[in-house]
N, C-alpha and C positions, 0 to 999 in steps of 0.2 A: 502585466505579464504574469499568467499562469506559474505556480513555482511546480518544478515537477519530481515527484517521488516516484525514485527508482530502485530496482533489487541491487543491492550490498554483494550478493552473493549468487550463484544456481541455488535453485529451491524449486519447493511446490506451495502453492498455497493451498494451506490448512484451512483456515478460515477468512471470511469478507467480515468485516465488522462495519462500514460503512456502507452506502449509496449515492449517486449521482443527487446534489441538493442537499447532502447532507453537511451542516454547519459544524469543524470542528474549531477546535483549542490547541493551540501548540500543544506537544506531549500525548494527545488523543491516537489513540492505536487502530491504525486503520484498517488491518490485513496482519494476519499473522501465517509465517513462514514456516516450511517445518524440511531441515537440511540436514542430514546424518543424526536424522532422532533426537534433534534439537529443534525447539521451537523460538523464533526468531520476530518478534512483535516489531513490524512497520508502524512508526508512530509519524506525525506531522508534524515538519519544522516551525510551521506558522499556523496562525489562526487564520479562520477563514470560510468558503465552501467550495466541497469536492464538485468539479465544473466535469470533469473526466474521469470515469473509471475503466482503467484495462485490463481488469484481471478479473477471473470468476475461478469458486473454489474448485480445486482440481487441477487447475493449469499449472504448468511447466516450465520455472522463466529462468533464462539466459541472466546471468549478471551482466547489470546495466538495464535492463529491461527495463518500459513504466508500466508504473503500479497505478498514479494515479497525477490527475493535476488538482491545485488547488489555488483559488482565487480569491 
């Protein structure tokens, strides 16, 4: 079962620091957030690789939104 990383908050993404196939480390920062001129670092609860990515820079997410799966 996929674990799925979702926005905390309304945001924009700032930046992708990941790809689709990309193998992270718990603590690895996926996507960084940028919400009232704070910047807000999406990191991964597990190790693993990103199976799904739903976000590309510039997009506009709803809190609760996914950011990304990982396997």
């Amino acid at each position: 079962m996929p674990q799925q990383i979702t926005a905390d908050l309304a945001a924009n993404v700032w930046k992708v620091l990941v790809s689709e196939g990309t193998e992270v480390s718990a603590g690895d920062t996926l996507a960084i957030l940028e919400s009232m001129k704070m910047e807000i670092p999406v990191e991964a609860d597990t190790a693993g690789t990103v199976t799904r990515l739903a976000i590309s820079e510039g997009d506009i997410l709803e809190e609760g939104a996914l950011i990304a799966e990982i396997s």
